[in-house]
C-alpha positions in Angstrom: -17.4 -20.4 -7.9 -18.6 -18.2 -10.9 -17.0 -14.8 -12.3 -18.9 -12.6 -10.1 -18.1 -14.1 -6.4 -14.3 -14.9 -8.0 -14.2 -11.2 -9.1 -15.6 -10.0 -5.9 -12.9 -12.0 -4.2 -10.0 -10.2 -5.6 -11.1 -7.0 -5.0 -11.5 -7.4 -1.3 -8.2 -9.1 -1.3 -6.7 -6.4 -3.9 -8.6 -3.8 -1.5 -7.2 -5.2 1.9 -3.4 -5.8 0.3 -3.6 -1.8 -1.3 -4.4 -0.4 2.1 -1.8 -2.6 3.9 1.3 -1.7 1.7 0.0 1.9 2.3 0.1 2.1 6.0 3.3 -0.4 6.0 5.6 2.1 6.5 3.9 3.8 9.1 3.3 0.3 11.2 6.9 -0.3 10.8 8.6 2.6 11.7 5.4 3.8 14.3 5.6 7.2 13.4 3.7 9.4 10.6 7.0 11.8 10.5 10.3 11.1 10.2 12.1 11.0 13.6 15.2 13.3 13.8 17.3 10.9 15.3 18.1 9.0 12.0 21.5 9.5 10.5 21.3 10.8 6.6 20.9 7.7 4.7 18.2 6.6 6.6 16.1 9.4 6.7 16.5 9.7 3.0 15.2 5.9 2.4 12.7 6.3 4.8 11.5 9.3 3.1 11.7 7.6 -0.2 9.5 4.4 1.3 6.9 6.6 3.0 6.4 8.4 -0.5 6.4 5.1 -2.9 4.4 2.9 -0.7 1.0 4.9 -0.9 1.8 5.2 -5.1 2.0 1.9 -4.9 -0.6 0.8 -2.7 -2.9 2.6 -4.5 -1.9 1.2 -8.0 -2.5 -2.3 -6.2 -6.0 -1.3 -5.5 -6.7 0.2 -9.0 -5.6 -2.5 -10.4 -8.1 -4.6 -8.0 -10.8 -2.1 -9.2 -10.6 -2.4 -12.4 -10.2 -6.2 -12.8 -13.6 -6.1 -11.1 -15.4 -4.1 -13.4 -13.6 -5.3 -16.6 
């Protein structure tokens, strides 16, 4: 496998794991909003996930990016 197909490789994969850990939270909890039946704790770590995971996510597919292109 040469550099370019290997390179090419981990971006799709870097692409497809960046957009998973960004709608994770989402698929887990199957809601966009918080619910209002959570007790305190749990809406605050929920919160807390739903705002880290697209930072992250998208640092996974920056990262993916610019591997490619380096």
């Amino acid at each position: 496998m040469n550099t370019k197909t290997s390179r090419a490789v981990i971006l799709i994969t870097g692409l497809i794991i960046g957009i998973f850990i960004v709608f994770l939270p989402y698929i887990l909890t199957r809601s966009w909003f918080p619910n209002d039946d959570f007790l305190a704790e749990l809406y605050i770590t929920d919160y807390i996930l739903k705002t880290l995971s697209p930072a992250m996510g998208l640092f996974v597919i920056y990262d993916a990016v610019k591997f490619y292109f380096k």
